[in-house]
Backbone as numpy.savetxt, mean C-alpha at the origin, in Angstrom:
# Nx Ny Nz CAx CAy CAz Cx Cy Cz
47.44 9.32 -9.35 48.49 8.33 -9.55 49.72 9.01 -10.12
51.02 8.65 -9.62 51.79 9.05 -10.31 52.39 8.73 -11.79
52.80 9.72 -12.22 53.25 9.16 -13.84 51.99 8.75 -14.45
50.56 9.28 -14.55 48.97 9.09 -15.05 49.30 10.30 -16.20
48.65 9.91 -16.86 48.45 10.94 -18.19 47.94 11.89 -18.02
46.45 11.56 -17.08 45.01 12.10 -16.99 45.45 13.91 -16.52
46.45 13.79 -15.49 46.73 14.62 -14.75 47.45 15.70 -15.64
48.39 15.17 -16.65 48.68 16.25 -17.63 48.21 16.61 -18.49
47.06 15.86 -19.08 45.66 16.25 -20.09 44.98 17.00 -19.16
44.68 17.05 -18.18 43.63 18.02 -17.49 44.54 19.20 -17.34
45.48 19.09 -17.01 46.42 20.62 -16.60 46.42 21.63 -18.33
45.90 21.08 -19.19 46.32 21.52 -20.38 45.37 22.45 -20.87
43.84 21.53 -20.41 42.47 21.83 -20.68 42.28 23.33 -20.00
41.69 23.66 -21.34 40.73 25.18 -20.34 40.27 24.76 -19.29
40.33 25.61 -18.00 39.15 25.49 -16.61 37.90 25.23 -17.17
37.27 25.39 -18.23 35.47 25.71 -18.34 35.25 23.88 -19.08
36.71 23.30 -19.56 36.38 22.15 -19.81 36.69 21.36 -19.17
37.49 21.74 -18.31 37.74 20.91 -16.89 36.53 20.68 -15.79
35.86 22.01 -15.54 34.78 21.96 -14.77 33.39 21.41 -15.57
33.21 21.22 -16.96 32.29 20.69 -17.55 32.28 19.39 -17.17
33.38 18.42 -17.80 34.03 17.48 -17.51 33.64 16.73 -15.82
33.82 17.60 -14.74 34.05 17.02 -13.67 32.37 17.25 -13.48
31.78 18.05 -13.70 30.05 18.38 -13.49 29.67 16.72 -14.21
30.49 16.41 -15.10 29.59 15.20 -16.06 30.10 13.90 -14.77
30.76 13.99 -14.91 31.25 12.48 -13.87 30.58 12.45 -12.54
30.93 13.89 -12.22 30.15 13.75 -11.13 28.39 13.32 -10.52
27.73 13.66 -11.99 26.72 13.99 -12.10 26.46 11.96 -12.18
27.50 11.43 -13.42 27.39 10.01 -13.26 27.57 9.62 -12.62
28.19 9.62 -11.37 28.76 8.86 -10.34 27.78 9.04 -9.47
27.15 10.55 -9.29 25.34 10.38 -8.53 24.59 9.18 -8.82
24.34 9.31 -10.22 23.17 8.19 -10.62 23.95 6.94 -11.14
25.08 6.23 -11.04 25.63 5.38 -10.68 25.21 4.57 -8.85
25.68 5.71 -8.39 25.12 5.26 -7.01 24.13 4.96 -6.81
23.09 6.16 -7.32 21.67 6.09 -6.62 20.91 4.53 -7.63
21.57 4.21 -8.10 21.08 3.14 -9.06 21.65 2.04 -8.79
22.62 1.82 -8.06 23.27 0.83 -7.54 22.80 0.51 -5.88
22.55 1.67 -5.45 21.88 1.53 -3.90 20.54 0.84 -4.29
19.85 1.63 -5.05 18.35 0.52 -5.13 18.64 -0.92 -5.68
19.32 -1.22 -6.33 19.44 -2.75 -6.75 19.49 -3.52 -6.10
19.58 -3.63 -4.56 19.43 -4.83 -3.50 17.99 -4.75 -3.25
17.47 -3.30 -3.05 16.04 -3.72 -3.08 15.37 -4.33 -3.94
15.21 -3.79 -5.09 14.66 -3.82 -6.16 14.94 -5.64 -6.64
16.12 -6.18 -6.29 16.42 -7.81 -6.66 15.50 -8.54 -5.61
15.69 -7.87 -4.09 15.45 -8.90 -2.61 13.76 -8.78 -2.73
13.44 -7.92 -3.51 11.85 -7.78 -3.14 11.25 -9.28 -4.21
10.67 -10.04 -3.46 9.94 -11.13 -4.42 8.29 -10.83 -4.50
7.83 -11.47 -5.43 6.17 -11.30 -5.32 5.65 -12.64 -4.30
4.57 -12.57 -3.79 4.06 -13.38 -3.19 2.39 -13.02 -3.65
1.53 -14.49 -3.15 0.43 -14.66 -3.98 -0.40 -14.40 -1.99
-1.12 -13.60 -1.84 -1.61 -13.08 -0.44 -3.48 -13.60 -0.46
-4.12 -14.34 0.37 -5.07 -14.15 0.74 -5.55 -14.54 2.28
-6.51 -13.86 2.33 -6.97 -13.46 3.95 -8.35 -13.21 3.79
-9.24 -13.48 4.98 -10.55 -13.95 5.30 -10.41 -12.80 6.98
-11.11 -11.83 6.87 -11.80 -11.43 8.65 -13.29 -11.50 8.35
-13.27 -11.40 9.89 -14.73 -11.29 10.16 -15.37 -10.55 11.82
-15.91 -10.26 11.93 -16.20 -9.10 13.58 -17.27 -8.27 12.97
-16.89 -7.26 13.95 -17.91 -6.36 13.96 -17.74 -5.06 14.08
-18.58 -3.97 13.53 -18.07 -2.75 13.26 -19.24 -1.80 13.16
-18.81 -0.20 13.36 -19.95 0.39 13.69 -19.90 1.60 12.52
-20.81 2.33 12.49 -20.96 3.55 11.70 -21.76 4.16 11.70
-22.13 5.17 11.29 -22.37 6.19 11.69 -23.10 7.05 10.17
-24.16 7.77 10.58 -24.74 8.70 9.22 -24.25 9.84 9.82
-24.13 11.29 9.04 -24.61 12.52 9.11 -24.86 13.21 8.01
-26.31 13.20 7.78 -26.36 14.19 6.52 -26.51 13.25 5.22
-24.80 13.64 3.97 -24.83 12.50 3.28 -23.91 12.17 3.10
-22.92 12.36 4.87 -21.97 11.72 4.65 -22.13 10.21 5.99
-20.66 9.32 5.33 -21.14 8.34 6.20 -19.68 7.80 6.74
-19.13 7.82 7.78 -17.98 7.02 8.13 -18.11 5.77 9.46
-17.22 5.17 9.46 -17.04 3.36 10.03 -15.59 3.19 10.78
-15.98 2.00 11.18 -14.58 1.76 11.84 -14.63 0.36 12.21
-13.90 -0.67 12.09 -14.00 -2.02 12.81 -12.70 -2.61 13.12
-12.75 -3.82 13.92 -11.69 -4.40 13.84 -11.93 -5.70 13.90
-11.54 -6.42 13.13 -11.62 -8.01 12.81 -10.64 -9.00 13.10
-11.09 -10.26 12.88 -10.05 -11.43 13.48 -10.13 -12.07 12.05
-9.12 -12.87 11.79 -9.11 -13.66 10.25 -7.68 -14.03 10.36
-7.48 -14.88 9.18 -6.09 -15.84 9.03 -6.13 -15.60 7.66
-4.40 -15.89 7.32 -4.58 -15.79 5.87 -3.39 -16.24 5.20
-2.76 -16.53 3.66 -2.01 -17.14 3.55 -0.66 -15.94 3.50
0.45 -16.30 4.13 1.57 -15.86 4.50 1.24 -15.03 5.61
0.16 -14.17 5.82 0.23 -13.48 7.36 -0.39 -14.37 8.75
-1.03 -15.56 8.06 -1.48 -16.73 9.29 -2.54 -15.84 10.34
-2.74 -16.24 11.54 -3.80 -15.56 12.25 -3.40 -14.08 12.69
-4.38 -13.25 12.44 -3.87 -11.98 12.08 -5.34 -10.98 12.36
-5.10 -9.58 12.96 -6.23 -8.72 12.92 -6.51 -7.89 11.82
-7.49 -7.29 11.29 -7.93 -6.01 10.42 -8.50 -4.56 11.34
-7.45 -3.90 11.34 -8.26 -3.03 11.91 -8.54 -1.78 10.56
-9.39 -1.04 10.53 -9.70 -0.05 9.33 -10.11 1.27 9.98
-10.84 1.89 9.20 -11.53 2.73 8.89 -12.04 3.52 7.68
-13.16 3.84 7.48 -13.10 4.68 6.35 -14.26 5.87 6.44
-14.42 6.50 5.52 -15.20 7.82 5.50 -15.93 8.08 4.11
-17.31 8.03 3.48 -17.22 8.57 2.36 -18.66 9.72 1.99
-19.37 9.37 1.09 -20.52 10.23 0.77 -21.39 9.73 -0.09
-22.77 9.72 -0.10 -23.83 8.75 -0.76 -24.24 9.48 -2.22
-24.23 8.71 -3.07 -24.28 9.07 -4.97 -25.48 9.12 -5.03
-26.12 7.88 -4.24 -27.49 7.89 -4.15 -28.20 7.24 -3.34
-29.18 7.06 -3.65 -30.35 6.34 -1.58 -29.61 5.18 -1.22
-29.02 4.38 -2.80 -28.53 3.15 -2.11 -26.31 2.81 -1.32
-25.93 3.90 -1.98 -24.79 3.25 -2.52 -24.03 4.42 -2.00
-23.16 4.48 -1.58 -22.07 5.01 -1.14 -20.42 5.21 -2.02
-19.85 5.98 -1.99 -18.43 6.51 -2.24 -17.67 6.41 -1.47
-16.75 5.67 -0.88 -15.39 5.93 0.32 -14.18 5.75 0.15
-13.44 6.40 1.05 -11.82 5.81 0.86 -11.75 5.15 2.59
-10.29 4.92 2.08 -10.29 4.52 3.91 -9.09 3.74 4.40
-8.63 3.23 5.43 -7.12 3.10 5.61 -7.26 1.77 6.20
-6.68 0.74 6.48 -6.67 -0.48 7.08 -5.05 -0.78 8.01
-5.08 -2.04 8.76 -3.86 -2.73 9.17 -4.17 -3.57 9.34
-3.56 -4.65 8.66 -3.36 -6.17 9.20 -2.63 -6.73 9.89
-2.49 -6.94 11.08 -1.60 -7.42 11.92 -1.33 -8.81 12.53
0.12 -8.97 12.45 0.08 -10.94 12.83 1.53 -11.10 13.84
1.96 -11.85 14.35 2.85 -11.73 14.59 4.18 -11.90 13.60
4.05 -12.02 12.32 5.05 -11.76 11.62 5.04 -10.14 11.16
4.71 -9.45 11.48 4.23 -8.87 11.22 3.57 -7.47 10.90
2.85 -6.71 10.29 1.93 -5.98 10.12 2.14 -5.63 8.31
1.28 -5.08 8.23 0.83 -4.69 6.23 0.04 -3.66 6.46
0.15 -2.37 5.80 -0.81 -1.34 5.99 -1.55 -0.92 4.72
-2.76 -0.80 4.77 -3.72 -1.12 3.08 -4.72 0.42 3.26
-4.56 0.84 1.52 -5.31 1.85 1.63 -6.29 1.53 0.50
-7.35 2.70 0.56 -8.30 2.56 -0.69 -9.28 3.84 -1.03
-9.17 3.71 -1.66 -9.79 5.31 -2.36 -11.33 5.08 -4.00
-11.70 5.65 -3.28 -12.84 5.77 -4.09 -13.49 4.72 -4.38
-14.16 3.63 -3.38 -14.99 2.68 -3.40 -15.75 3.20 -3.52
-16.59 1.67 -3.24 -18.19 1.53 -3.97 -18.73 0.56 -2.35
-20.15 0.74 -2.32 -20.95 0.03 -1.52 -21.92 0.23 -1.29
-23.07 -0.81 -1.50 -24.03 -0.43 -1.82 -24.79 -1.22 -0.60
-25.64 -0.83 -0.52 -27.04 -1.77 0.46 -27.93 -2.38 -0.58
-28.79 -3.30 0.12 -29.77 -4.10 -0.54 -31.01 -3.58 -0.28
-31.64 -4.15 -1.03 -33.07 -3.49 -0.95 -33.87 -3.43 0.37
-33.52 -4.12 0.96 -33.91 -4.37 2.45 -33.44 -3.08 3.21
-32.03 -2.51 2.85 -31.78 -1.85 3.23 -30.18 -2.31 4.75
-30.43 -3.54 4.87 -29.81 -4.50 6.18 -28.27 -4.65 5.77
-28.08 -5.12 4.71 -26.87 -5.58 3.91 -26.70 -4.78 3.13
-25.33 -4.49 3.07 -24.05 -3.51 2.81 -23.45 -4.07 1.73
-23.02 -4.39 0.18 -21.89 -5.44 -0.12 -21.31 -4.03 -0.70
-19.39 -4.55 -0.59 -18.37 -3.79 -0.88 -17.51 -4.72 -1.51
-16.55 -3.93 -2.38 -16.26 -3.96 -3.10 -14.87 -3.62 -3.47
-13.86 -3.65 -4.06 -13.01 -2.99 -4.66 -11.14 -3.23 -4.74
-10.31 -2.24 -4.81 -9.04 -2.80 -4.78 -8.27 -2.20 -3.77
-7.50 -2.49 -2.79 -6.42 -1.92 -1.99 -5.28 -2.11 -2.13
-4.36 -0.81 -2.02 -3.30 -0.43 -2.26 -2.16 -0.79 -0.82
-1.18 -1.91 -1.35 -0.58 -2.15 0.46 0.57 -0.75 -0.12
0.69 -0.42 1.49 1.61 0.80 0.98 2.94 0.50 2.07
2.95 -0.45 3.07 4.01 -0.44 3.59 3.83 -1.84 4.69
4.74 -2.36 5.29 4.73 -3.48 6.22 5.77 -3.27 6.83
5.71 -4.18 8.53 6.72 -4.13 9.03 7.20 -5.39 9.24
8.60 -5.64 9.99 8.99 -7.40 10.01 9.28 -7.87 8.85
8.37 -9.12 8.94 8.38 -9.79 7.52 7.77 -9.19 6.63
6.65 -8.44 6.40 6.16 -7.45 5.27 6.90 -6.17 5.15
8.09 -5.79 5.67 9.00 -4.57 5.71 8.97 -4.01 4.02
8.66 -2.98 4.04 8.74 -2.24 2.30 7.72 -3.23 1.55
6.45 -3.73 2.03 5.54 -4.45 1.10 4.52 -3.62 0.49
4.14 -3.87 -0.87 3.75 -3.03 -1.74 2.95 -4.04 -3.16
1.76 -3.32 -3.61 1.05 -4.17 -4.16 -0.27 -3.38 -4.41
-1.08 -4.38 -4.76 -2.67 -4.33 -4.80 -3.49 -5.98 -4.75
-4.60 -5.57 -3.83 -5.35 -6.39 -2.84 -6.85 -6.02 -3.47
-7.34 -7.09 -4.03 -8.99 -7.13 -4.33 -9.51 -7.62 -3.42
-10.73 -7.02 -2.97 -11.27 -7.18 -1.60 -12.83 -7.28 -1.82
-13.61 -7.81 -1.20 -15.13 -7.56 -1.03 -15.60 -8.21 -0.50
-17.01 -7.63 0.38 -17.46 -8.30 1.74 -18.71 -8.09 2.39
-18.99 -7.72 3.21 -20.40 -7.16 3.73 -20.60 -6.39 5.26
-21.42 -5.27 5.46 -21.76 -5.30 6.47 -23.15 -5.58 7.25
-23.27 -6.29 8.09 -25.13 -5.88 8.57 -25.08 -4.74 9.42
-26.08 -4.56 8.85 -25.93 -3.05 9.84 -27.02 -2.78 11.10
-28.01 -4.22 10.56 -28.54 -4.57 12.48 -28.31 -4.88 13.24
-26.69 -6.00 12.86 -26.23 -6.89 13.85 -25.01 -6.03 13.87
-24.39 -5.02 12.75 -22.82 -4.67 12.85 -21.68 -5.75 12.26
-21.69 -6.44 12.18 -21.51 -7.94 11.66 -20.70 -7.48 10.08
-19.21 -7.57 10.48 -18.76 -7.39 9.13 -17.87 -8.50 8.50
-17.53 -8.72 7.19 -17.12 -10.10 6.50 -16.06 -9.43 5.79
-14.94 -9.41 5.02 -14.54 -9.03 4.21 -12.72 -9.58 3.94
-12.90 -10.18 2.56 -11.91 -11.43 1.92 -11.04 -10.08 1.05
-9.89 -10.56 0.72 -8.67 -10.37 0.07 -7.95 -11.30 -0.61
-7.43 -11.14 -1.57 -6.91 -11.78 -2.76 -5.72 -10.81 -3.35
-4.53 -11.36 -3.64 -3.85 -10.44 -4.65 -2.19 -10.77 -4.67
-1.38 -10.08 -5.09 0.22 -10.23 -4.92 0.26 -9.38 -4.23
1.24 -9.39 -3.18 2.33 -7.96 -2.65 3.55 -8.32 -2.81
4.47 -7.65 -2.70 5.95 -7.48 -3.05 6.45 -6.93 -1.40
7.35 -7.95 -1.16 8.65 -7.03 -0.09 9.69 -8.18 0.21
């Protein structure tokens, strides 16, 4: 600007406090921004209260003492409405009954999709050996559409038979997007 002060206070200043000076503003005007760019997200994201019901069928597999699966299910649920599960997971047995896994999911609807992960479950069989019950929490890590940037945690637990393949498995929880 013309006739500004600023301009004849800086001409006065040593270079090393001039360039200190401009390192500091500059440095604020980074995290000014970068803190002002997230604030539309960070406001537009609301919580929502999520539950969902599948059910189908799914297969798996032993080797050794490890054990991995795969299914894909049909279910409805509140805010994603009629919608698929498709998964997978992989883990390793603690002991005769019970299993360790992680494993990756998608829920898909036509509003849609939500992608769910999970790490270090639990699942055990029954004494029979027939029934599977599981257990545990999933992590949504991303959505598209209407779940775009959705993010959260999902309590889940369910069953498999493993004569019929026959799998069940409910969700409960908030996500954010």
């Amino acid at each position: 600007m013309p006739g500004s002060v600023l301009p004849v206070l800086s001409a006065r200043l040593p270079t090393r406090i001039r360039l200190t000076r401009f390192r500091r503003v500059a440095a604020a005007v980074v995290i000014i921004g970068a803190a002002a760019s997230s604030v539309p997200a960070a406001l537009s994201a609301k919580q929502h209260a999520f539950s969902a019901t599948y059910a189908g069928y799914g297969h798996g597999q032993v080797r050794g003492t490890s054990v991995s699966g795969s299914a894909t299910l049909r279910g409805r649920g509140r805010l994603i409405g009629p919608s698929t599960l498709s998964g997978s997971a992989h883990g390793v047995f603690i002991n005769s009954a019970c299993v360790v896994w992680s494993g990756q999911g998608v829920l898909r609807s036509r509003a849609g999709s939500v992608a769910l992960t999970a790490h270090d479950e639990q699942a055990c069989a029954a004494a029979d050996g027939n029934m599977v019950s599981f257990a545990g929490r999933a992590k949504v890590v991303g959505g598209t559409a209407t779940f775009k940037g959705a993010h959260g945690v999902l309590a889940f637990n369910g069953t498999y038979l493993r004569q019929s393949g026959a799998v069940t498995i409910s969700f409960k929880g908030q996500i954010s997007y």
